[in-house]
Backbone of each chain as ProteinMPNN parsed JSONL, in Angstrom:
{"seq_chain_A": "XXXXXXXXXXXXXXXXXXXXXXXXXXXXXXXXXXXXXXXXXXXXXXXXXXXXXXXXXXXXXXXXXXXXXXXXXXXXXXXXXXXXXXXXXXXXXXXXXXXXXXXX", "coords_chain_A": {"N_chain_A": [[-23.026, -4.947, 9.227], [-22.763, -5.841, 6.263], [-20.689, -8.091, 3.767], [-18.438, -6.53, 1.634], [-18.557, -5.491, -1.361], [-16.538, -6.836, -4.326], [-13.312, -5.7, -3.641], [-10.78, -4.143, -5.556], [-8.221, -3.08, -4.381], [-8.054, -4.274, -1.93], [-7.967, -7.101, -3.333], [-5.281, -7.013, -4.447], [-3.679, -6.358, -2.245], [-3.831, -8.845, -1.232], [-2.569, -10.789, -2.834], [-0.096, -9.059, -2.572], [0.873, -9.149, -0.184], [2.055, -10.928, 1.47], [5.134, -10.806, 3.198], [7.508, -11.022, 1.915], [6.877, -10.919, -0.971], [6.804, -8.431, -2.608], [9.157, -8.153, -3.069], [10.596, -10.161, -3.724], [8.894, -10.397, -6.422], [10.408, -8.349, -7.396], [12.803, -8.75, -7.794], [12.33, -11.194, -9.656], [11.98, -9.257, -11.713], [13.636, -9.035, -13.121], [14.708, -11.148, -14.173], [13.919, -14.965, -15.108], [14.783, -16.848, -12.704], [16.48, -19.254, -10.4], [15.538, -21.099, -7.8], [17.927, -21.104, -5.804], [19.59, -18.314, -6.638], [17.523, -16.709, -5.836], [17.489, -17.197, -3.599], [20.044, -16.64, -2.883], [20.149, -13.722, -3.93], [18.112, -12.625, -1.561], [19.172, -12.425, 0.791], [18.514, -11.986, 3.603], [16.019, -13.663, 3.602], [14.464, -16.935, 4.571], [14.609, -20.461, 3.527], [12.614, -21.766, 3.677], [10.658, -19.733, 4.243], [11.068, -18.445, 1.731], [10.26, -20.492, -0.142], [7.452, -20.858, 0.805], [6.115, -18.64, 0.339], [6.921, -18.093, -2.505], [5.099, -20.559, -3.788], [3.079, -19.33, -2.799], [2.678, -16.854, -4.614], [2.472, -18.056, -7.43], [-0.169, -19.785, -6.459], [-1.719, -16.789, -6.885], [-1.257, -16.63, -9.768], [0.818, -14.916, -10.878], [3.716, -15.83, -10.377], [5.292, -18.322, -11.964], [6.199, -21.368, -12.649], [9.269, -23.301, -14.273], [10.55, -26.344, -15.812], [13.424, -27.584, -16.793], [13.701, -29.619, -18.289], [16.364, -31.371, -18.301], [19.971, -32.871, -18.097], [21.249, -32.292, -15.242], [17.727, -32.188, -13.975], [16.421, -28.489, -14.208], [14.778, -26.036, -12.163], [13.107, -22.927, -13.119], [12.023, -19.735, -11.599], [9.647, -17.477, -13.511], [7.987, -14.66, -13.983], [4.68, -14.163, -14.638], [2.512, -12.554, -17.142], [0.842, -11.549, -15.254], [2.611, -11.119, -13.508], [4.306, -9.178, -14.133], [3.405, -6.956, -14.853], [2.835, -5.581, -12.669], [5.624, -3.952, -12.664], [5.35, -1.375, -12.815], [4.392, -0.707, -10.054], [6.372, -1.793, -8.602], [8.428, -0.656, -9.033], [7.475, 2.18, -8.762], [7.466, 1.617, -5.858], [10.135, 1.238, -5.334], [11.385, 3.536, -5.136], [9.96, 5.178, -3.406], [10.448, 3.94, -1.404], [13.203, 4.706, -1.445], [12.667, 7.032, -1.331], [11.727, 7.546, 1.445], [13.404, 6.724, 3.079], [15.109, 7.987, 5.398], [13.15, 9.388, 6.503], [10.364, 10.257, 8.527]], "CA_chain_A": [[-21.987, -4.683, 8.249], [-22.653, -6.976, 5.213], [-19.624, -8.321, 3.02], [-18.307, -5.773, 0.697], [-18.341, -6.104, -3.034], [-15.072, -7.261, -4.412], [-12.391, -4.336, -3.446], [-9.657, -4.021, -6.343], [-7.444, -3.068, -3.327], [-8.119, -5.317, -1.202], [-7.744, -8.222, -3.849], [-4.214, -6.853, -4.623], [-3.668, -6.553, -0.973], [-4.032, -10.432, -0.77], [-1.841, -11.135, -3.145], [1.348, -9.341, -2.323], [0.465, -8.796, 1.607], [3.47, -11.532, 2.423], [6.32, -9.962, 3.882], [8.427, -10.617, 0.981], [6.371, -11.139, -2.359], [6.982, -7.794, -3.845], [10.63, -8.377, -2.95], [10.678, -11.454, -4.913], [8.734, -10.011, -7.723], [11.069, -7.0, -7.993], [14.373, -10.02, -8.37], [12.466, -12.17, -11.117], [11.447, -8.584, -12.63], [15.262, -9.319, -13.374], [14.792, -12.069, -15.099], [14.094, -16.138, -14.422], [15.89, -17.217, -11.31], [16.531, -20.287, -9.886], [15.631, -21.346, -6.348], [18.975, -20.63, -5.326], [19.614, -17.583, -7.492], [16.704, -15.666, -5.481], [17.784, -16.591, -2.109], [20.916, -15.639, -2.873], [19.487, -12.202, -3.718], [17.711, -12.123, -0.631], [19.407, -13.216, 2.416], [17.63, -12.387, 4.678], [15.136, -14.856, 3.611], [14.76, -18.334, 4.924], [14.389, -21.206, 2.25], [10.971, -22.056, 3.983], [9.886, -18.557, 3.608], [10.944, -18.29, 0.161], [9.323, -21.937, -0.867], [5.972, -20.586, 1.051], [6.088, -16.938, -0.838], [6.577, -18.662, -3.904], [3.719, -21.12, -3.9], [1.751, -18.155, -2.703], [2.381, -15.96, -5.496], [2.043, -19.101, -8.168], [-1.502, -19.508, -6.8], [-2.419, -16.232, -7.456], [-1.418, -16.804, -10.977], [1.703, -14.144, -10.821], [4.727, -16.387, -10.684], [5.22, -19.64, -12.62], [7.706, -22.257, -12.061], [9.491, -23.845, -15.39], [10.962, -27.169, -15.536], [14.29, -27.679, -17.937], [14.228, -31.729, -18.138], [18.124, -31.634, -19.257], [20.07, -33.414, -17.073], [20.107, -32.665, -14.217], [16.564, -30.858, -14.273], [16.809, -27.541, -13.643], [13.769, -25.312, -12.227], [13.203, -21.677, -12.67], [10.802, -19.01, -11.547], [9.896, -16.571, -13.867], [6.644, -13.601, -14.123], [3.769, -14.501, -15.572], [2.303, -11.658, -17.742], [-0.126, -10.775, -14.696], [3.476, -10.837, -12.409], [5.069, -8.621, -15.303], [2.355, -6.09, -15.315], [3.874, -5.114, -11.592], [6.489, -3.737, -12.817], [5.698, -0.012, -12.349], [3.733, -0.665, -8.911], [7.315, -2.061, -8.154], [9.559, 0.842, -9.417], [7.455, 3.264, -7.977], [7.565, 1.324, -4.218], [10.88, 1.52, -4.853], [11.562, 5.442, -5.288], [8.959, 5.772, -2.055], [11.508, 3.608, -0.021], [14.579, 5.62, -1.168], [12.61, 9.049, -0.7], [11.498, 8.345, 2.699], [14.366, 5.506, 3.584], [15.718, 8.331, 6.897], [12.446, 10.196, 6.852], [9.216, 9.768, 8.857]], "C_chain_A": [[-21.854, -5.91, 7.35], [-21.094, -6.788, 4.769], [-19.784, -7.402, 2.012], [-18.211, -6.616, -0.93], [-16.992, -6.148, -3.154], [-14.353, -5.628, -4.597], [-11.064, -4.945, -4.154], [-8.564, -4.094, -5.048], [-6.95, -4.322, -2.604], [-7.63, -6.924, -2.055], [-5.841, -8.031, -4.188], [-3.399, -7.124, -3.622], [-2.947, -8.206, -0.595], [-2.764, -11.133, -1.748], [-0.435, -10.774, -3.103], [1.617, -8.549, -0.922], [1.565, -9.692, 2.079], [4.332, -10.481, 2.618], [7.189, -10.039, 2.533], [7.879, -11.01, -0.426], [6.423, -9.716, -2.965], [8.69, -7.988, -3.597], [11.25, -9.257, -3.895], [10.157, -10.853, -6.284], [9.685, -8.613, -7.912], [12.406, -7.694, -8.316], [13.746, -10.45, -9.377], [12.485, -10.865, -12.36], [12.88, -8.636, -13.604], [15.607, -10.301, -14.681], [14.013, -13.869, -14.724], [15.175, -16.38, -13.589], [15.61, -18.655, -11.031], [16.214, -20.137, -8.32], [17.064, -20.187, -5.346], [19.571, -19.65, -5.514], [18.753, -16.467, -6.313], [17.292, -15.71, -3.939], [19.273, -16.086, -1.817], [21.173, -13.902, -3.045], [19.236, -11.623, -2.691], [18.016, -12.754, 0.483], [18.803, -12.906, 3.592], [16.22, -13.16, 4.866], [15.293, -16.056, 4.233], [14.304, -19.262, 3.74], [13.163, -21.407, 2.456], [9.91, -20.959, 3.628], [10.016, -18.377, 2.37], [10.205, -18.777, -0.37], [7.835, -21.337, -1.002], [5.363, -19.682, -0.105], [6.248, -17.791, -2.228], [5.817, -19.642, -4.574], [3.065, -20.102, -4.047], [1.181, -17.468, -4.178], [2.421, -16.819, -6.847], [0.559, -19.233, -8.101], [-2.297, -18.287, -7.183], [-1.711, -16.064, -8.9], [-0.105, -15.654, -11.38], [2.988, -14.703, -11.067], [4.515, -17.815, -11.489], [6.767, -20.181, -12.691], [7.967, -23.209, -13.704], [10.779, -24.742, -15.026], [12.008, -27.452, -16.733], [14.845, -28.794, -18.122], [15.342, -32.086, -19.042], [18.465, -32.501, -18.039], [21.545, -33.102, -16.297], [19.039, -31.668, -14.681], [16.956, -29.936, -13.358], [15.363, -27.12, -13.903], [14.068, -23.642, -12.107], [12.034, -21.572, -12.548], [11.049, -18.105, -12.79], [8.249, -15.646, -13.491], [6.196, -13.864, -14.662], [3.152, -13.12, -16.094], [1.584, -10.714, -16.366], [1.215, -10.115, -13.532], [4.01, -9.147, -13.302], [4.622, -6.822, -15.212], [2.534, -5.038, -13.393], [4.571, -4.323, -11.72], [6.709, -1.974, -12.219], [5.386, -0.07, -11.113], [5.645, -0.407, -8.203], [8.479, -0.77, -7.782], [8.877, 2.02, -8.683], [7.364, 3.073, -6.271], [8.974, 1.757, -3.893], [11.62, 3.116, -4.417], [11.122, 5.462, -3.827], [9.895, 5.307, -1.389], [12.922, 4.414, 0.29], [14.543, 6.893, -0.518], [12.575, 8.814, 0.855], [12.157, 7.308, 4.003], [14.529, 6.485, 5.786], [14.53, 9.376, 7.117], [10.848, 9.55, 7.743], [8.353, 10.763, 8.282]], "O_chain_A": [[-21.057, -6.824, 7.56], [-20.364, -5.858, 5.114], [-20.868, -7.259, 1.445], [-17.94, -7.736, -1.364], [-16.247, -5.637, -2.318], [-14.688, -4.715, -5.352], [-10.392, -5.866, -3.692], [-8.098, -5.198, -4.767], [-5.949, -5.037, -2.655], [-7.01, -7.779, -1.423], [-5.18, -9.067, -4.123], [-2.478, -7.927, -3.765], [-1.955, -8.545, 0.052], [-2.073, -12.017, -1.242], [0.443, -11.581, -3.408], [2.375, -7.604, -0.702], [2.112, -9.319, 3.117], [4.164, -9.347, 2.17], [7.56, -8.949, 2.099], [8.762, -11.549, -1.093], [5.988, -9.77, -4.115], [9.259, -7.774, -4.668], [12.203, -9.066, -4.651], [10.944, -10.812, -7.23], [9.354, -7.885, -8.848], [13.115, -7.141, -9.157], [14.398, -10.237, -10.399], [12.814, -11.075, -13.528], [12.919, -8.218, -14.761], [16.355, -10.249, -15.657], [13.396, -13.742, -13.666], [16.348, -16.102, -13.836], [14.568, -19.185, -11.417], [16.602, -19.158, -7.682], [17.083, -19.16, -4.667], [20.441, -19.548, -4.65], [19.357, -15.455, -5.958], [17.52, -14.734, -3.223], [19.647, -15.381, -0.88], [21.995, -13.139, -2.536], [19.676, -10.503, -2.434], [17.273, -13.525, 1.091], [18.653, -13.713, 4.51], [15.529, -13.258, 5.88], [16.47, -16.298, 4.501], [13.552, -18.718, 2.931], [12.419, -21.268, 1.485], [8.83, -21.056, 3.045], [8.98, -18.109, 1.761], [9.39, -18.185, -1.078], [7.145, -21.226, -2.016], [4.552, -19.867, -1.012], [5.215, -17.96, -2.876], [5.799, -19.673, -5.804], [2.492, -19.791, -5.091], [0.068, -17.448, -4.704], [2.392, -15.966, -7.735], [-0.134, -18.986, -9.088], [-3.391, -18.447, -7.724], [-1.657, -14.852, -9.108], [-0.114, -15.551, -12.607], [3.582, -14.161, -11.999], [3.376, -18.281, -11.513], [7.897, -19.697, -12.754], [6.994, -23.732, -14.247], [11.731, -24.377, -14.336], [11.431, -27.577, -17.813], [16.045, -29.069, -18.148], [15.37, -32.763, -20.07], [17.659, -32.835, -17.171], [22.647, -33.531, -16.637], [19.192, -30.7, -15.427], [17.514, -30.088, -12.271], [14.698, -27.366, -14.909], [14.89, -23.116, -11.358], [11.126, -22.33, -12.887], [12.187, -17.877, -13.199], [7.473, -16.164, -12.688], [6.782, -14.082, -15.722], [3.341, -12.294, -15.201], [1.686, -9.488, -16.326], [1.078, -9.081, -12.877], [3.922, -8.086, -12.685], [5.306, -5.823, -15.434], [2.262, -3.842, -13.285], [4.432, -3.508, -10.808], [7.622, -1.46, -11.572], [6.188, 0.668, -10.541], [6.103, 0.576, -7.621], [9.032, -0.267, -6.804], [9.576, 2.803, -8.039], [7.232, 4.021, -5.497], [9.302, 2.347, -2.864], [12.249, 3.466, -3.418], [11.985, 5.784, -3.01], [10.416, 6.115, -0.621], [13.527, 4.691, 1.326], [15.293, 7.566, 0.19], [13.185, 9.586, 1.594], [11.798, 7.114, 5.165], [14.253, 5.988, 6.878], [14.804, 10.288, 7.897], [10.388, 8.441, 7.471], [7.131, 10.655, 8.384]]}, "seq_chain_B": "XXXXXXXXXXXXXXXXXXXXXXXXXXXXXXXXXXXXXXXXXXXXXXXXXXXXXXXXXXXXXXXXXXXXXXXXXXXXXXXXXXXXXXXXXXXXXXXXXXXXXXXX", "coords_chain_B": {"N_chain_B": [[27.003, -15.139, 3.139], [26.172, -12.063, 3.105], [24.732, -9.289, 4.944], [22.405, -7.485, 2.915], [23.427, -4.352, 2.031], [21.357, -1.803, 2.255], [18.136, -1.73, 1.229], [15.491, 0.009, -1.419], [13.219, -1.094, -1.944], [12.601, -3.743, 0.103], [12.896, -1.967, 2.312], [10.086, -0.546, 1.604], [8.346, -2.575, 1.523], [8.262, -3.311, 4.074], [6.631, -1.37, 5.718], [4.559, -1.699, 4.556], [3.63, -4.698, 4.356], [1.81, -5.832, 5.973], [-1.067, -7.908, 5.894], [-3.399, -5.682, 5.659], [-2.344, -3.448, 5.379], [-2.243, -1.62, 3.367], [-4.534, -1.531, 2.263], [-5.664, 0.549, 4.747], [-4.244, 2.268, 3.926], [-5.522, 3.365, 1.687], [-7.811, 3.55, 1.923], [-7.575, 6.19, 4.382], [-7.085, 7.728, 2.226], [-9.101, 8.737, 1.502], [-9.528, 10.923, 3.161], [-8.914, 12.029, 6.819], [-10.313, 9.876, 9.227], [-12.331, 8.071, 11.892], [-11.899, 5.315, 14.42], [-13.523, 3.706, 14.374], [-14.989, 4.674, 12.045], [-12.891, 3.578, 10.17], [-13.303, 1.18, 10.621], [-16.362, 0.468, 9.989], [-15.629, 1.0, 7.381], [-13.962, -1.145, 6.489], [-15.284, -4.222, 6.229], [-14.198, -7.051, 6.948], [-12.089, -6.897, 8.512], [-10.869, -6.87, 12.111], [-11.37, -5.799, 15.231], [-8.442, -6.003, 16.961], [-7.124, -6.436, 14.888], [-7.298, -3.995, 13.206], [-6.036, -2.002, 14.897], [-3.545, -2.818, 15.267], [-2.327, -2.578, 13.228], [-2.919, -0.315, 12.313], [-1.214, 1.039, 14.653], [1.261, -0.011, 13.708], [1.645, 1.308, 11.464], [1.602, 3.847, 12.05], [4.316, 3.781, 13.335], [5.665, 3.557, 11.34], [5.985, 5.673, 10.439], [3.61, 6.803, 8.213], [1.062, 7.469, 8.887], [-0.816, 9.201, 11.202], [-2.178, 10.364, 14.145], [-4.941, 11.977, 15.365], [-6.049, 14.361, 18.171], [-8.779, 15.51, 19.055], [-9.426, 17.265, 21.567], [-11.836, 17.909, 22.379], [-15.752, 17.672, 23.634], [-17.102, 14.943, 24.342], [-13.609, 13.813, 23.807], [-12.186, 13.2, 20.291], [-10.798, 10.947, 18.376], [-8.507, 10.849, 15.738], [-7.472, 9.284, 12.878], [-5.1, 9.856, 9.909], [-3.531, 9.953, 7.182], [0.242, 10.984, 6.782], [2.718, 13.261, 5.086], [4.515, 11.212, 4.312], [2.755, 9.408, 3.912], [0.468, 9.534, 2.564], [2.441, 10.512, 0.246], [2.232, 7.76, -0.986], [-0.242, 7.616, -2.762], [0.05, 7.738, -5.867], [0.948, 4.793, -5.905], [-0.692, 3.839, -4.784], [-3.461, 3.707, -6.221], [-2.314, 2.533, -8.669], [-2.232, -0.164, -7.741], [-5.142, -0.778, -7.059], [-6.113, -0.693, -10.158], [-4.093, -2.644, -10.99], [-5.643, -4.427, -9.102], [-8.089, -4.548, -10.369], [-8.13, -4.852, -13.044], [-7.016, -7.241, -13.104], [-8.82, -9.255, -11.728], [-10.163, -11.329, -12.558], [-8.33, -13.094, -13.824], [-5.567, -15.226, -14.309]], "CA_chain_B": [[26.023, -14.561, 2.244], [26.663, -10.802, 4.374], [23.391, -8.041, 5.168], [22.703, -6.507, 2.277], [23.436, -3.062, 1.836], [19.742, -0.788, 2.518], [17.232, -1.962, -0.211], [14.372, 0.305, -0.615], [11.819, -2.308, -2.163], [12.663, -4.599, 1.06], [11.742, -1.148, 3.406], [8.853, -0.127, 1.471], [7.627, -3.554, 1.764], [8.438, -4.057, 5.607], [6.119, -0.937, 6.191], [3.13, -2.351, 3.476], [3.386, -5.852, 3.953], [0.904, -6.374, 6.647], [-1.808, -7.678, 4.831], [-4.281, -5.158, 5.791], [-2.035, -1.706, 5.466], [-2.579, -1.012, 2.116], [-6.413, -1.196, 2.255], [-6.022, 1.222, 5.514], [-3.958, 3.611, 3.296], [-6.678, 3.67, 0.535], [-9.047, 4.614, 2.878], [-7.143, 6.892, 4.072], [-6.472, 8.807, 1.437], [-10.028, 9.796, 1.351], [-9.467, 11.834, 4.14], [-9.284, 11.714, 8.2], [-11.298, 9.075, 9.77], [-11.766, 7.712, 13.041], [-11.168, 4.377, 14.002], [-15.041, 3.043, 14.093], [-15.325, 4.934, 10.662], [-12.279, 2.838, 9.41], [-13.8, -0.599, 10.693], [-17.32, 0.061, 8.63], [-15.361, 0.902, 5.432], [-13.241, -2.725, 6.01], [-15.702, -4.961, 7.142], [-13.268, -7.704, 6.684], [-10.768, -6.766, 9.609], [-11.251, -7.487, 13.227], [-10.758, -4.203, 15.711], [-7.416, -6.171, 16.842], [-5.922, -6.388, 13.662], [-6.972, -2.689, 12.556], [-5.184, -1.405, 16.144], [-2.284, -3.364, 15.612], [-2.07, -2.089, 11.825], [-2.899, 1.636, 12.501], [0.137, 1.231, 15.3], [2.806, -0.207, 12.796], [1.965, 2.231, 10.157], [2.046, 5.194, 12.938], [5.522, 3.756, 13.983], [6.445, 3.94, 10.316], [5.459, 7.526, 10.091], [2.918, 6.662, 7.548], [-0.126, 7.707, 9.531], [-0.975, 10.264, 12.601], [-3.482, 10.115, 15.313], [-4.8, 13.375, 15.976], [-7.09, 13.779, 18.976], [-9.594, 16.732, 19.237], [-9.597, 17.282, 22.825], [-13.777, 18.408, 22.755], [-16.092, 16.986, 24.761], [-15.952, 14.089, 24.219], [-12.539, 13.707, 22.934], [-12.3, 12.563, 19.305], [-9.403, 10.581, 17.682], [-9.075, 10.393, 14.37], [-6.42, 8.677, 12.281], [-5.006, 10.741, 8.962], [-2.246, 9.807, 6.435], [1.105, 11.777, 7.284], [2.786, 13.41, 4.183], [5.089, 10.063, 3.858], [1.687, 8.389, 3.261], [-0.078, 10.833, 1.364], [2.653, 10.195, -1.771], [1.601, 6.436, -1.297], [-1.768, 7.755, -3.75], [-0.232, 6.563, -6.575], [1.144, 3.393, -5.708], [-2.411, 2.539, -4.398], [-3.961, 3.54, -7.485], [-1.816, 1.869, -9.449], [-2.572, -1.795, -7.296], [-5.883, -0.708, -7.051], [-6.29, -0.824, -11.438], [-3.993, -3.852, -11.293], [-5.904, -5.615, -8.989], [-9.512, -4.95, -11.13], [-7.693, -5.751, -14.397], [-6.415, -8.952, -13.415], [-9.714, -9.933, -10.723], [-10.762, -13.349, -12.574], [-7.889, -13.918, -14.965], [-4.54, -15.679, -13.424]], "C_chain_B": [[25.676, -13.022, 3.179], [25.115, -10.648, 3.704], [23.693, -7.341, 4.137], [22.33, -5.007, 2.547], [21.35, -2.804, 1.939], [19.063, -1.593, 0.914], [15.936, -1.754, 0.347], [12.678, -0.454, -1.175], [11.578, -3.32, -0.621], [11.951, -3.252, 2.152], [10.32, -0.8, 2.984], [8.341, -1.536, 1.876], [7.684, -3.956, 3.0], [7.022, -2.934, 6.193], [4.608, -1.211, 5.323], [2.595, -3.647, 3.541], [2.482, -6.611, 4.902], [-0.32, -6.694, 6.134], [-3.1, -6.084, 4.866], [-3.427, -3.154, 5.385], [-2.359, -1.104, 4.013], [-3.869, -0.581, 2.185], [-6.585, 0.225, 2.98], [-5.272, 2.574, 4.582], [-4.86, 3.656, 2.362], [-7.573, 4.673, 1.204], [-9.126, 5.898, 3.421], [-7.108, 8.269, 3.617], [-8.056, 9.345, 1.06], [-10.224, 10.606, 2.611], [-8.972, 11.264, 5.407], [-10.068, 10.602, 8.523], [-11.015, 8.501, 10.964], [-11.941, 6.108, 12.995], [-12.893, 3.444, 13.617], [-15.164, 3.148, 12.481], [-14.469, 3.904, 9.748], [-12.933, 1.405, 9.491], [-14.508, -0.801, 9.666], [-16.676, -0.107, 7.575], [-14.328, -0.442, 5.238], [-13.998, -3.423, 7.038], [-15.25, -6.624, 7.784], [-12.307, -7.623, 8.33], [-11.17, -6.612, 11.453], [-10.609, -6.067, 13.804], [-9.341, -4.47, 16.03], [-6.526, -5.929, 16.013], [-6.152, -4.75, 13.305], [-6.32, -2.171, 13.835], [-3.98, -1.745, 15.818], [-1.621, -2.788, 14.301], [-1.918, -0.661, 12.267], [-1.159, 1.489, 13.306], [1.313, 1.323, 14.253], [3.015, 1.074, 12.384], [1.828, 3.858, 10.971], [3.802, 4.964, 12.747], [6.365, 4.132, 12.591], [6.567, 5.236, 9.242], [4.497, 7.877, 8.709], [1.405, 7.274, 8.03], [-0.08, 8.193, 10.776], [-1.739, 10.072, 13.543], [-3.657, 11.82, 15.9], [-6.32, 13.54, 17.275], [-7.522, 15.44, 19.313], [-10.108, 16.618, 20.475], [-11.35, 18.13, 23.029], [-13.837, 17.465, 23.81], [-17.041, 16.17, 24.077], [-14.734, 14.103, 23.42], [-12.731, 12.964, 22.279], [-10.927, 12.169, 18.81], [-9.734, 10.382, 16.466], [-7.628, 10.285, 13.388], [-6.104, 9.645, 10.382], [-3.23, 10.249, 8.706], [-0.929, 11.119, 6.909], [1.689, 12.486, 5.26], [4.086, 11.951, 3.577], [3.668, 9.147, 3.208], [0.973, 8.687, 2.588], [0.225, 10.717, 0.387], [2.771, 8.716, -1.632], [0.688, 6.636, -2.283], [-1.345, 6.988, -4.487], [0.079, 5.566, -7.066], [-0.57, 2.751, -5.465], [-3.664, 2.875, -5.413], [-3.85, 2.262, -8.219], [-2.423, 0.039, -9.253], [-4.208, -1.918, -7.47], [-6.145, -1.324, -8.795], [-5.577, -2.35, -11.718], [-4.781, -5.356, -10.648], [-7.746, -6.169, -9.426], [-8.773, -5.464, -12.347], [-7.711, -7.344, -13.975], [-7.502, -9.863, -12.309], [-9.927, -11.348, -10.633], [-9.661, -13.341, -13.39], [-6.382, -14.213, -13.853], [-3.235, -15.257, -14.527]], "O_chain_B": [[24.756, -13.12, 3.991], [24.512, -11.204, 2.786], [24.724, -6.677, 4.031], [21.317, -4.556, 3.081], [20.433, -3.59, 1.701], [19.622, -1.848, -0.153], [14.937, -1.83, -0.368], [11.508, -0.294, -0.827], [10.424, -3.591, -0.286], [10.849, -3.368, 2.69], [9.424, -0.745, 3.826], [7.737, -1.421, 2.943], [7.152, -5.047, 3.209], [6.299, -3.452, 7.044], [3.589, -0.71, 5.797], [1.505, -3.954, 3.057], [2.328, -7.825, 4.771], [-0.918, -5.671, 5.801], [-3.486, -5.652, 3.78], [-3.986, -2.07, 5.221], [-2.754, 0.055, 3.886], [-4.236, 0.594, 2.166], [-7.276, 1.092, 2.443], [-5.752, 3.708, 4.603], [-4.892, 4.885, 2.295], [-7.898, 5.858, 1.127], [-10.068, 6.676, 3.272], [-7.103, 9.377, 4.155], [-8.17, 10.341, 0.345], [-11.389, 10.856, 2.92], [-8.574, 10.1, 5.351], [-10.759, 10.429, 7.519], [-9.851, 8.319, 11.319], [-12.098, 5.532, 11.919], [-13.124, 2.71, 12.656], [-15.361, 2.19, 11.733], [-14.999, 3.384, 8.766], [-13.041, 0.644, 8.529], [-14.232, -1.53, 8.713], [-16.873, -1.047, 6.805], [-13.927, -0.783, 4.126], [-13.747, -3.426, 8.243], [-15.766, -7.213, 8.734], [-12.071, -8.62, 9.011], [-12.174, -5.917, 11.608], [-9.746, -5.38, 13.259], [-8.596, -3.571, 15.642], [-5.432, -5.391, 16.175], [-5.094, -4.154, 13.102], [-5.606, -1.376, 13.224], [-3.139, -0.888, 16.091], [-0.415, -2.54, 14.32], [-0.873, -0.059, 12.512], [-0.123, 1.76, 12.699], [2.052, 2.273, 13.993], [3.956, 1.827, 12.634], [1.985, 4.897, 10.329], [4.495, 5.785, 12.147], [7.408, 4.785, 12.588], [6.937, 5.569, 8.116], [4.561, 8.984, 8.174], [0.649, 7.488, 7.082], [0.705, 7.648, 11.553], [-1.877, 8.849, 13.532], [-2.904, 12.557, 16.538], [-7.37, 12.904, 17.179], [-6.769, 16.33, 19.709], [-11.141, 15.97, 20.645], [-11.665, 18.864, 23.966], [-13.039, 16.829, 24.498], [-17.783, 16.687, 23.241], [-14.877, 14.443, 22.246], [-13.285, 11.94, 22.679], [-9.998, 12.976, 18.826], [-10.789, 9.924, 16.028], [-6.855, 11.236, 13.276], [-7.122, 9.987, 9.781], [-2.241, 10.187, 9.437], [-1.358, 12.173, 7.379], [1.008, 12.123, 4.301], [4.388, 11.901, 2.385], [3.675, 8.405, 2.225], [0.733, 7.862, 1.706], [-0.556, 10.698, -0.565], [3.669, 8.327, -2.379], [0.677, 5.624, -2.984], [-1.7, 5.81, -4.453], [-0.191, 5.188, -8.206], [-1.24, 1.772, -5.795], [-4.736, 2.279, -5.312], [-4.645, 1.341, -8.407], [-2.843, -0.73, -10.117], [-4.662, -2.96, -7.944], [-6.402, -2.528, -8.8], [-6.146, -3.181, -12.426], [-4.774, -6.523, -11.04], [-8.402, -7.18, -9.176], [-8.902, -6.667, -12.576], [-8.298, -8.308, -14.467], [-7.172, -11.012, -12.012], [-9.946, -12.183, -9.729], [-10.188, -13.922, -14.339], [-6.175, -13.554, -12.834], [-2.064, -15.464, -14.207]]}, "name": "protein", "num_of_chains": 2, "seq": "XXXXXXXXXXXXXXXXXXXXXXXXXXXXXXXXXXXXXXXXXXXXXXXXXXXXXXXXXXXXXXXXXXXXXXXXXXXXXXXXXXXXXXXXXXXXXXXXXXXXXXXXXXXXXXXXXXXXXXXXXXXXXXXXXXXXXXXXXXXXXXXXXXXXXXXXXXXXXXXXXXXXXXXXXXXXXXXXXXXXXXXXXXXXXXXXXXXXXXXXXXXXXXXX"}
């Protein structure tokens, strides 16, 4: 069983396979957030898990972090065009969770 | 910072976010298959991890196990109709994740 050719899937897969990276991209789809801003969104996050998840989805080129050297500096996240481009994947995960929230 | 209220981006993503379940719903969705047949088509995934995946996404009524009591008995794994209207979410990731392959 050689290595497959690159699987669209599979590459998508990799990038929002954390436990909470479409979670996060469905809050910035919101807008830029701050650190504190998102985990206030999502409490049941931990700050470590957030930090991680949001490196993650920075290296694959999806989130981007912006620096507002006022003072004090202030950082946000926001979507980078490729995060942006999510948007329906997102909306339609969410529908699927409402339809089949008490159903198996 | 209380439990928020049900959010169904956070369930869809508790039953997707293993990295490997998506791929196994692709597959999937081209029919029945048993579990050997699923390994070849992800040569990527170790028989552990596809056992431990198939389980979840049973438990999350996403996927069936149906076992054709012949001789020998055959098992063979098949989307449920909760996973079935997954298609076109995994389209959708599928197209976003050839669009965006090499660009960040």
């Amino acid at each position: 069983m050689g290595k497959r050719d690159f699987c669209p899937l599979t590459a998508a897969s990799e990038v929002l396979s954390r436990k909470w990276s479409l979670v996060i991209v469905g809050r910035l789809l919101e807008g830029g957030k701050r650190f504190s801003e998102l985990r206030a969104s999502i409490p049941e996050i931990s700050p470590k898990v957030l930090s991680s998840t949001l490196k993650a989805l920075k290296n694959h080129g999806v989130v981007e972090r912006m620096v507002d050297d006022g003072s004090p500096v202030k950082v946000k996240y926001r979507l980078t065009e490729k995060g942006l481009d999510l948007e329906g994947i997102v909306e339609s995960l969410e529908e699927w969770g409402e339809k089949w929230k008490n159903r198996r």
